[in-house]
C-alpha positions as CSV (number, residue, x, y, z in Angstrom):
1,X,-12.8,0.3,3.7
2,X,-13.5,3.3,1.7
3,X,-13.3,7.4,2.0
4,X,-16.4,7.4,3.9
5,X,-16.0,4.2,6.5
6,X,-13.1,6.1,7.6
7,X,-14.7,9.0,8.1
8,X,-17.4,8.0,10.1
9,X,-15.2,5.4,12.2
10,X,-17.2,2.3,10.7
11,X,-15.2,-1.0,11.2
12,X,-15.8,-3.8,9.0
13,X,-16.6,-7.1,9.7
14,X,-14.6,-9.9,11.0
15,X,-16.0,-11.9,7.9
16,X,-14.6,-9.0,5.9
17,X,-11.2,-8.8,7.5
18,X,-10.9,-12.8,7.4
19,X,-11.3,-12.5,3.7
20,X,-9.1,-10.2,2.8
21,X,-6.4,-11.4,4.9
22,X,-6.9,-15.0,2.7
23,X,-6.9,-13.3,-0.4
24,X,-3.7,-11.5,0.4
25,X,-2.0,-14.8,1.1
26,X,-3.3,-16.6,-1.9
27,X,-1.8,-13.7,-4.1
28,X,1.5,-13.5,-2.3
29,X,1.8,-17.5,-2.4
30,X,1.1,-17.1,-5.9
31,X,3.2,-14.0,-6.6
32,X,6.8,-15.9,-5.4
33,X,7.2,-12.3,-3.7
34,X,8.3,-13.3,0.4
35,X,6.8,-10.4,2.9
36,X,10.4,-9.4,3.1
37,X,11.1,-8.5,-0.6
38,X,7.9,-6.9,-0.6
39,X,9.1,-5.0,2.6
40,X,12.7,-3.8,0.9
41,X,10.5,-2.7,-2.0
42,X,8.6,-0.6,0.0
43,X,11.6,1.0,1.7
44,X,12.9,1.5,-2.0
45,X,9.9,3.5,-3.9
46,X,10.2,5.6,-0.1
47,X,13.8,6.4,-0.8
48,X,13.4,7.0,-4.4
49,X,10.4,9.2,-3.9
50,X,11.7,11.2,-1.2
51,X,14.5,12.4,-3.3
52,X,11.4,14.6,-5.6
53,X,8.3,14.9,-3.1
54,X,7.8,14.7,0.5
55,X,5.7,11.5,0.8
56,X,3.7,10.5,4.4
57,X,5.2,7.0,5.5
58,X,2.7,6.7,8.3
59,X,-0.2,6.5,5.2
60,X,1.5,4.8,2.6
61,X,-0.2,1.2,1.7
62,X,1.4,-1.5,-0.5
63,X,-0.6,-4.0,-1.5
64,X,-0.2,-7.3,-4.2
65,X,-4.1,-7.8,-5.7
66,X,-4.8,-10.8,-8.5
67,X,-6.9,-10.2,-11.3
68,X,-7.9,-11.6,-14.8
69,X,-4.8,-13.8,-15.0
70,X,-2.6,-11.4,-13.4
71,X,-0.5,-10.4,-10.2
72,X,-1.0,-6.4,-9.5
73,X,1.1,-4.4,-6.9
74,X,-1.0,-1.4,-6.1
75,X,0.8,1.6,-4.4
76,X,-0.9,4.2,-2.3
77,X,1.8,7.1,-1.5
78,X,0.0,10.4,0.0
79,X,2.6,13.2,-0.6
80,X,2.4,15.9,1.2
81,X,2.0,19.4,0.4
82,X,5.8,21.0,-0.9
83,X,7.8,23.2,1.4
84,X,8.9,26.4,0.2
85,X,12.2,26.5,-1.2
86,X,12.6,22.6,-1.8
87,X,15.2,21.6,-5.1
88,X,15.3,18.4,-6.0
């Protein structure tokens, strides 16, 4: 769903949805990566990044995506504006 879906409060279709919930099990399956490691990763890069930048957990999308021949995990961390007087 992209910038502008969102925006206007357009859902997609079940077809859609159905899809990529099949493709997202065929690259997991494929990936040897269980929902739980990918889970404790997740709570990781949130650890590790909140010791430099103030991230938004609410927002933050992990996702594993296959292709040409290769297993992808694709990170999407909003980070929120700094607050004055933050050191790392």
């Amino acid at each position: 769903m992209g910038f502008w879906d969102k925006l206007l409060g357009r859902q997609p279709s079940s077809g859609k949805v159905a899809k990529d919930r099949l493709q997202l099990v065929l690259v997991h399956d494929r990936s040897g990566l269980s929902p739980e490691m990918i889970e404790q990763m997740r709570d990781e890069l949130i650890a590790v990044l909140s010791k430099y930048v103030e991230i938004n957990h609410e927002e933050m999308e992990i996702s594993l995506t296959q292709g040409r021949g290769q297993n992808k995990l694709i990170a999407n961390i909003p980070i929120r504006p700094p607050r004055v007087g933050r050191t790392p």
